[in-house]
ROMI-157709 format. One record per residue (C-alpha): y, x, z; residue in one letter. Coordinates in steps of 0.05 Angstrom, whole numbers, plus 5000, padded with zeros to 4 digits. Layout:
// ROMI-157709
PT    y    x    z residuo
PT    Y    X    Z       A
...
***
This chain:
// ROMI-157709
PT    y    x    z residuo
PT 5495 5976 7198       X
PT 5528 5909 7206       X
PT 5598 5894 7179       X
PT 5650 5847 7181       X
PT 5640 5784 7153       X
PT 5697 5770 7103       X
PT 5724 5705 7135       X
PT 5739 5746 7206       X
PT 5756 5802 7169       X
PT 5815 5763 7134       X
PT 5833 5729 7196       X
PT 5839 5794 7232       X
PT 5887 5827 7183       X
PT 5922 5761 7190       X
PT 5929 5763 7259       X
PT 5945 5841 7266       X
PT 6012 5822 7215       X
PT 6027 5764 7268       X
PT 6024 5810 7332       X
PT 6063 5865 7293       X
PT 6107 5818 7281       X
PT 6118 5789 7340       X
PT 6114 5854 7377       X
PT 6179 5876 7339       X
PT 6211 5827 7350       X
PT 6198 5814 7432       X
PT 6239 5843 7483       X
PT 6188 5873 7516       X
PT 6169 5905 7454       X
PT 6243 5929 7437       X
PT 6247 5966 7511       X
PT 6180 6003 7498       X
PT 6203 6030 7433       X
PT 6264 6053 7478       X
PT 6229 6082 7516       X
PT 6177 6112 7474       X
PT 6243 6146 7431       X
PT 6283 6159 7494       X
PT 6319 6231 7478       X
PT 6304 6249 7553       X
PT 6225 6232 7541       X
PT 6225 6279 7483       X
PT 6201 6348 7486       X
PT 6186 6400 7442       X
PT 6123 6372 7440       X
PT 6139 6312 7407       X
PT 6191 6298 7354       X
PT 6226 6234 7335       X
PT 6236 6222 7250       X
PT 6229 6169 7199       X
PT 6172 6123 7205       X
PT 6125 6134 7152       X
PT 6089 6069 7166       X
PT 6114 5994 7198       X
PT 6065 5999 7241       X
PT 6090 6065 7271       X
PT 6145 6090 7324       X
PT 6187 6141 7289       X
PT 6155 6184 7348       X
PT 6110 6242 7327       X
PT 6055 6287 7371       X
PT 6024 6335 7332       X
PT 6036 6309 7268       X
PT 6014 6240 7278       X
PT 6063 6186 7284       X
PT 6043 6147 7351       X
PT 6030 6069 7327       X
PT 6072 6002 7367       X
PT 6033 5974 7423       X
PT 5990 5907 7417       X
PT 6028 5862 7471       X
PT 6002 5812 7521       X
PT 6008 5755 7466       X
PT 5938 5785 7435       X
PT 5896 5779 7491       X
PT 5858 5718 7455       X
PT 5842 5768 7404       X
PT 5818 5824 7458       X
PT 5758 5764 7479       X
PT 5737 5729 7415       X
PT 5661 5718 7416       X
PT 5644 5748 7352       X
PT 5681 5815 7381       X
PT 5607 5846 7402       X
PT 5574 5825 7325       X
PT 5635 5856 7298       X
PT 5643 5920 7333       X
PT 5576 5934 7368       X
PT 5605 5929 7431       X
PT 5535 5927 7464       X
PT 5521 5996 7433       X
PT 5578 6029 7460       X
PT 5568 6008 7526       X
PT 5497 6040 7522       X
PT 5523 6098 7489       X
PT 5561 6115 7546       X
PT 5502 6137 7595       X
PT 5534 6103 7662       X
PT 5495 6128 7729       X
PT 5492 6073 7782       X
PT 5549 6106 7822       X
PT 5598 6123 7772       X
PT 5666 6123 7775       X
PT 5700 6088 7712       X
PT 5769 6086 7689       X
PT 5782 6035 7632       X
PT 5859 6050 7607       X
PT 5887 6008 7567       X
PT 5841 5955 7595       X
PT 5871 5891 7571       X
PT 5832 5824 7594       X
PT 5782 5874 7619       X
PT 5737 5861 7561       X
PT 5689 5924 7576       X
PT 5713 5927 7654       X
PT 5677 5866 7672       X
PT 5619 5894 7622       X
PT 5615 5965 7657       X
PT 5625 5934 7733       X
PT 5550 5907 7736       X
PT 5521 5976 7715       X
PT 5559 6020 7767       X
PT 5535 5968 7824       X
PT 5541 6029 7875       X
PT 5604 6056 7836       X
PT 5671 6023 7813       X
PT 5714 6009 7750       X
PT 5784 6022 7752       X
PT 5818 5972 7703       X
PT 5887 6009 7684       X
PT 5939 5978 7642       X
PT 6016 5983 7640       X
PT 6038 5916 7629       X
PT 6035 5869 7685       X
PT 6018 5808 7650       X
PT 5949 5845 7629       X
PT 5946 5850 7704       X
PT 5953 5792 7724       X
PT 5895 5768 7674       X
PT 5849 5820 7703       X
PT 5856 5801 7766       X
PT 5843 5729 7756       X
PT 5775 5751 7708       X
PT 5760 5795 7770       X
PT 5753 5722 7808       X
PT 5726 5696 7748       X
PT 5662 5751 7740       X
PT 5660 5763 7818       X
PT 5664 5835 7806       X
PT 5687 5869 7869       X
PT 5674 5939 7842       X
PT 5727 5922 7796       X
PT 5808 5962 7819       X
PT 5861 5939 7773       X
PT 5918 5994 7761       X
PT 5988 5983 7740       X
PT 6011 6045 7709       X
PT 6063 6075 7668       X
PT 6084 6096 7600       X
PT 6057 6168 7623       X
PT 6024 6160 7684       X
PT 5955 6119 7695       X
PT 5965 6135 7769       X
PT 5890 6163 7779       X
PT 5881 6202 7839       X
PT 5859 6271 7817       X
PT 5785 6281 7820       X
PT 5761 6222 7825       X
PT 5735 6200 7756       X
PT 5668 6207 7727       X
PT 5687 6176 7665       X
PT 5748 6148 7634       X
PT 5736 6099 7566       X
PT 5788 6081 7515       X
PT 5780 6037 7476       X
PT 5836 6033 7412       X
PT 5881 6048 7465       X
PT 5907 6118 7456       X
PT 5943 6114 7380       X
PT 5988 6068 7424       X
PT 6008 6115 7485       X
PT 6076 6135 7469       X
PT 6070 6196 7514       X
PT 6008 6215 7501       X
PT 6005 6289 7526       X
PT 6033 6269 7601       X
PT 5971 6215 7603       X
PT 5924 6263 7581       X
PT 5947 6309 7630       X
PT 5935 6265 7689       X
PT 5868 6244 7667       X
PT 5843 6305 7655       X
PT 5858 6318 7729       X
PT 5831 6257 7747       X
PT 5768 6275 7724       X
PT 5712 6298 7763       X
PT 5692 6374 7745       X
PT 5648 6361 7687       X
PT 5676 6286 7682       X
PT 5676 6255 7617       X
PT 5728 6216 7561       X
PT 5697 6165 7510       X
PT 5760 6153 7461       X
PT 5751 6101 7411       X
PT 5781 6093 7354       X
PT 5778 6062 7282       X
PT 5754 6113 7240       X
PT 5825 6141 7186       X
PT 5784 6178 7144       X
PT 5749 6116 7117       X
PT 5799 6068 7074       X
PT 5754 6014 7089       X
PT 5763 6012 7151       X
PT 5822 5950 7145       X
PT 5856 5972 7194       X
PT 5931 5989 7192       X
PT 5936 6061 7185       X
PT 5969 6085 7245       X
PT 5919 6048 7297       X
PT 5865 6084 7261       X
PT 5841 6169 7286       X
PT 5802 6219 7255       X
PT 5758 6266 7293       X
PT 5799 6327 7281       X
PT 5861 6295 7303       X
PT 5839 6269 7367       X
PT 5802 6339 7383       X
PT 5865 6376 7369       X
PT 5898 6339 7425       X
PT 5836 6330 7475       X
PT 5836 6402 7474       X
PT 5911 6411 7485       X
PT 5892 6389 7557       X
PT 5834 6426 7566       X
PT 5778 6373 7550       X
PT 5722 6399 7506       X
PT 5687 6362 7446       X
PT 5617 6342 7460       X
PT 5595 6299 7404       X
PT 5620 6249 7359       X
PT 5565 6184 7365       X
PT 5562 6142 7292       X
PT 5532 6076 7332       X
PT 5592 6034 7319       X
PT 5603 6001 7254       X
PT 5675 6014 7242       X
PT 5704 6062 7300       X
PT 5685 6135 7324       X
PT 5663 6138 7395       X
PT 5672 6210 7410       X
PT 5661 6237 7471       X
PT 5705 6307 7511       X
PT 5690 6337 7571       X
PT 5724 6370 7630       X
PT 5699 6435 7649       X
PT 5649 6440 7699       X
PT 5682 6507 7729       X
***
């Protein structure tokens, strides 16, 4: 199994204190907390306290404490070239078993690191490159020109809606994306009915019950978390795949019925 080599491992827990940082500090960053602590977004389903953590919210869903979102400013970070050595990228992307005519959502796409990876593999299909922030948009649609990749539909979404029409996914990926929603049960709830009847979620994430793993501790999942709230929405566990060097890649389904 490869690993991190120490010199990118220091300069990535350098540069996650800068964006945390930075993201605290923004404007941008200051309304989504706002919004992610808003007394009219919160339900009985989620609960505002304390953070335990400085990277965390103060908001909870089912006991975890929802982490602060990587901004725009980190998109270098989202396409360094050691990124595949580092993470196994390429194994993922096998891992995921995508038919010529799939249908792909990618939330929390970003610079459209594994759109513009998935697009050439659903030639017949399409990849839907979701993201709430329009600056992440913007730099999709220009890497859209970039790759020629017409298969590729960017989405601007919302804090709790990736505006997918319903039943029209075969598989939505996310990618260290979902520790970040700050309404994480109205997302789910849309892309579960997005999905196709038997359609499938990837969800990766850095794995919390290793300590190795240097990753701050609220941007990391373990399994049993994340299946507690996949199946909140309905979405069965299928399997939990160990290919990646750092992150689970676990994979739900929507029932066939």
């Amino acid at each position: 199994m490869k690993v991190i080599s120490k010199p990118s491992l220091y300069l990535f827990i350098i540069f996650c204190s800068i964006w945390l940082s930075q993201a605290a500090c923004g404007q941008k960053k200051k309304a989504q907390t706002q919004e992610a602590n808003d007394p009219e977004t919160v339900s009985e389903i989620y609960q505002n306290k304390p953070s335990q953590s400085p990277d965390g919210t103060g908001k909870y869903y089912m006991e975890r404490e929802i982490a602060q979102v990587m901004g725009h400013t980190g998109a270098e970070w989202l396409e360094r070239p050691e990124r595949e050595q580092e993470e196994r990228t390429d194994a993922l992307l096998e891992a995921l078993s995508l038919q010529k005519d799939d249908v792909v959502a990618d939330i929390g796409a970003g610079t459209g690191y594994f759109t513009f990876r998935m697009s050439p593999l659903v030639p017949q299909g399409k990849v839907l490159a979701v993201d709430i922030q329009q600056e992440m948009i913007d730099l999709l649609e220009t890497n859209k020109v970039k790759n020629k990749a017409p298969n590729v539909e960017t989405v601007l979404g919302t804090f709790s809606n990736p505006k997918l029409p319903a039943g029209s996914v075969d598989l939505v990926l996310m990618v260290d994306a979902y520790h970040e929603f700050s309404h994480p049960r109205e997302m789910m709830e849309v892309i579960a009915t997005a999905l196709k009847p038997g359609g499938r979620v990837a969800l990766v994430e850095y794995r919390a019950e290793d300590p190795n793993v240097p990753i701050r501790p609220r941007h990391k999942m373990t399994v049993a978390q994340a299946q507690k709230e996949m199946e909140a929405v309905g979405l069965k566990w299928i399997q939990t795949s160990n290919v990646l060097p750092q992150q689970h890649l676990m994979f739900f389904q929507k029932p066939k019925d």
